[in-house]
C-alpha positions as CSV (number, residue, x, y, z in Angstrom):
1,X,-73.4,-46.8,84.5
2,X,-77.1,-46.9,84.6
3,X,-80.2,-45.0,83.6
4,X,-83.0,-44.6,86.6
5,X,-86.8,-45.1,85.4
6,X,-89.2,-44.0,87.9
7,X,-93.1,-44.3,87.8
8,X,-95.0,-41.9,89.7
9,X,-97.9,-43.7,91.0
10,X,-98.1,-46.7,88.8
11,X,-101.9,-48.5,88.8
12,X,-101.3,-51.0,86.3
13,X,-99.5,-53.9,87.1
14,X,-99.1,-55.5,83.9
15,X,-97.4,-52.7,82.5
16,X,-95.2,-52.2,85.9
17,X,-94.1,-55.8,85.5
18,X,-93.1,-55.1,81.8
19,X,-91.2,-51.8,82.9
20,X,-89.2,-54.3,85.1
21,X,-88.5,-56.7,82.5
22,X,-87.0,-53.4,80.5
23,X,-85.0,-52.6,83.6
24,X,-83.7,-55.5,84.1
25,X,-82.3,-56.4,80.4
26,X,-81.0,-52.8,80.3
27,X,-79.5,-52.5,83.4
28,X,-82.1,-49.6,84.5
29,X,-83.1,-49.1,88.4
30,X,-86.5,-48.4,89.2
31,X,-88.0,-46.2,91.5
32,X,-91.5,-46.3,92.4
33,X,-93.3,-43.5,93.9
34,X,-96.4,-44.1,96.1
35,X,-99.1,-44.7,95.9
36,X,-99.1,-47.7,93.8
37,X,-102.2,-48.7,92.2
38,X,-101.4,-52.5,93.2
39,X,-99.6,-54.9,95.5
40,X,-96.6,-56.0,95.0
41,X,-97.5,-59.1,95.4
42,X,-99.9,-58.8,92.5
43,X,-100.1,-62.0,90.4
44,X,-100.3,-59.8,87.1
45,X,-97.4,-57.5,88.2
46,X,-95.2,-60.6,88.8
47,X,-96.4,-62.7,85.6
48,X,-95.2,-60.1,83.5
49,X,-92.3,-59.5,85.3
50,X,-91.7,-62.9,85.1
51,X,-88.7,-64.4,85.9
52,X,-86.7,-60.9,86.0
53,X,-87.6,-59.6,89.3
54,X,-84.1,-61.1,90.9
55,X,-82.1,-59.0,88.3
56,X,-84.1,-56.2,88.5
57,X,-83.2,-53.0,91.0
58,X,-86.6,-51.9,92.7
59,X,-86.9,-48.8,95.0
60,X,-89.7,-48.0,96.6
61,X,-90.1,-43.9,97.7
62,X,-93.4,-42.8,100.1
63,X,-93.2,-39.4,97.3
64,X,-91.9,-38.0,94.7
65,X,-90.1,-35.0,97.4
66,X,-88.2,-38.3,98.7
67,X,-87.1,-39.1,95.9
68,X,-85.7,-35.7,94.9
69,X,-84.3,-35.1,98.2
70,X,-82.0,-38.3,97.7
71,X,-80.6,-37.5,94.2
72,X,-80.8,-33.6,94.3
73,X,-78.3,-32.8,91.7
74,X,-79.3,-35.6,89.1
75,X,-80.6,-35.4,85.8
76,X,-84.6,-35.6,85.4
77,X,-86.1,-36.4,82.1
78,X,-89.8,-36.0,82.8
79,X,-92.5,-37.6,80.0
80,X,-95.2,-35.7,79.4
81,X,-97.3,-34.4,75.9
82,X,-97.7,-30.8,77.5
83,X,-94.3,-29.6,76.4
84,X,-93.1,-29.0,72.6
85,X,-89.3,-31.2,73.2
86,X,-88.9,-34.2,72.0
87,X,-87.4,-37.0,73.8
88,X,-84.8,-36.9,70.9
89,X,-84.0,-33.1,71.4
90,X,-82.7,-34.3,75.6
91,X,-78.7,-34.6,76.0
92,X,-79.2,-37.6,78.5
93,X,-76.4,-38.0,81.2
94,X,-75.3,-41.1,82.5
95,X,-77.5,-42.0,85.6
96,X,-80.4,-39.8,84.6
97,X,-83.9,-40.3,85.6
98,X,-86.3,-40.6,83.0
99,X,-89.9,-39.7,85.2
100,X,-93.4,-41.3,84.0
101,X,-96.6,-40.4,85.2
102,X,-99.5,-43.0,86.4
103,X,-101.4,-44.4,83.4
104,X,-104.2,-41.9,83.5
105,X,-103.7,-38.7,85.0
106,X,-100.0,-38.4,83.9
107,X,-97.7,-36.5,86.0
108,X,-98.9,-34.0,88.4
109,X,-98.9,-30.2,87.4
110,X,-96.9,-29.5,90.4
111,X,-94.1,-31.7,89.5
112,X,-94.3,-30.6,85.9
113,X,-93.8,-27.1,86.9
114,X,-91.3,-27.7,89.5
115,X,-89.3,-29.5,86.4
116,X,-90.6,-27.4,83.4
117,X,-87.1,-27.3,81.7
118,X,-86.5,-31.0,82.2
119,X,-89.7,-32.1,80.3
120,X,-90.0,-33.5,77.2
121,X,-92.6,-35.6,74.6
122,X,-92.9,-38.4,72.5
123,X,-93.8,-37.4,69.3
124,X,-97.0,-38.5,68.3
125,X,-99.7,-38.2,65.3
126,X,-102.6,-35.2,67.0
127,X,-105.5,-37.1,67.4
128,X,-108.6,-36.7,69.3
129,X,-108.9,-39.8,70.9
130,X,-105.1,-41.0,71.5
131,X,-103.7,-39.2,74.3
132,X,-100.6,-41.0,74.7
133,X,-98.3,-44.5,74.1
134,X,-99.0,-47.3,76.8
135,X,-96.7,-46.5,79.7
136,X,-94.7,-49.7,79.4
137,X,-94.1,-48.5,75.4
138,X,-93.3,-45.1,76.6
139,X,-90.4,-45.9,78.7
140,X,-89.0,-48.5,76.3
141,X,-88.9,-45.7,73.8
142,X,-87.3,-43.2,76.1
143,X,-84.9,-45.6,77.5
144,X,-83.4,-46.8,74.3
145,X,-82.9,-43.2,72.7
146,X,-81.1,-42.1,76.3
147,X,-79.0,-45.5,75.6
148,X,-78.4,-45.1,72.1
149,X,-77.1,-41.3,73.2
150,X,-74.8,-43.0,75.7
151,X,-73.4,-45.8,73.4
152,X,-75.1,-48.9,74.3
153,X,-73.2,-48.7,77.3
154,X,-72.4,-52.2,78.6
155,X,-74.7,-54.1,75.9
156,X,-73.6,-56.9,73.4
């Protein structure tokens, strides 16, 4: 049993390096989709990563299409504040992918679209000037109400 996060076109390595310090104390893969806004070998991405990165489960996919084309009949939970859903109102399935966009542009309309069923939002308080919950908090949040759903599988 595990959950699959995947980050469309990450740029910030800090929170990249906290997403894999998530995965790897939840037993979550991660799949990264090109272009990333760093190097791997980025000294932010692997500080906060710290020691984690040999327990973690990195992929690496040249597009979101790749990606698809591997799993086709899996479960995608996409984030994204353009749909009414909550993230507690998804059914998640062992294995699922839960699907962030890059930091600042989100994820792209066409991948939205493609998925329109699948999406779903953190609630939030409408303001203005807050758009949305720092990626690395985003999929924290989704990833432990998609584990809660499944029972803690595999936790103490």
């Amino acid at each position: 049993m595990a959950l699959n996060i995947v980050l469309v076109e990450p740029e910030i390595p800090h929170n990249t390096g906290n997403i894999i310090r998530t995965c790897a104390v939840t037993g979550a893969k991660l799949h990264l989709i090109k272009p990333l806004g760093f190097e791997l070998s980025d000294k932010h991405l692997k500080r906060c990563g710290l020691d984690y990165w040999d327990i973690a489960d990195v992929k690496i996919y040249e597009n979101f299409e790749e990606l698809e084309e591997m799993y086709p009949d899996a479960q995608y939970v996409l984030a994204t504040s353009k749909v009414k859903r909550a993230h507690t109102d998804v059914e998640y399935k062992d294995r699922c992918f839960l699907v962030f966009g890059s930091e600042t542009r989100g994820l792209s309309k066409e991948i939205i679209e493609r998925h329109i069923e699948d999406c779903a939002r953190i609630p939030m308080l409408d303001l203005e000037r807050a758009r949305c919950l720092n990626l690395s908090n985003a999929v924290a949040v989704m990833t432990y109400e998609a584990l809660r759903q499944l029972g803690y599988p595999e936790m103490r």
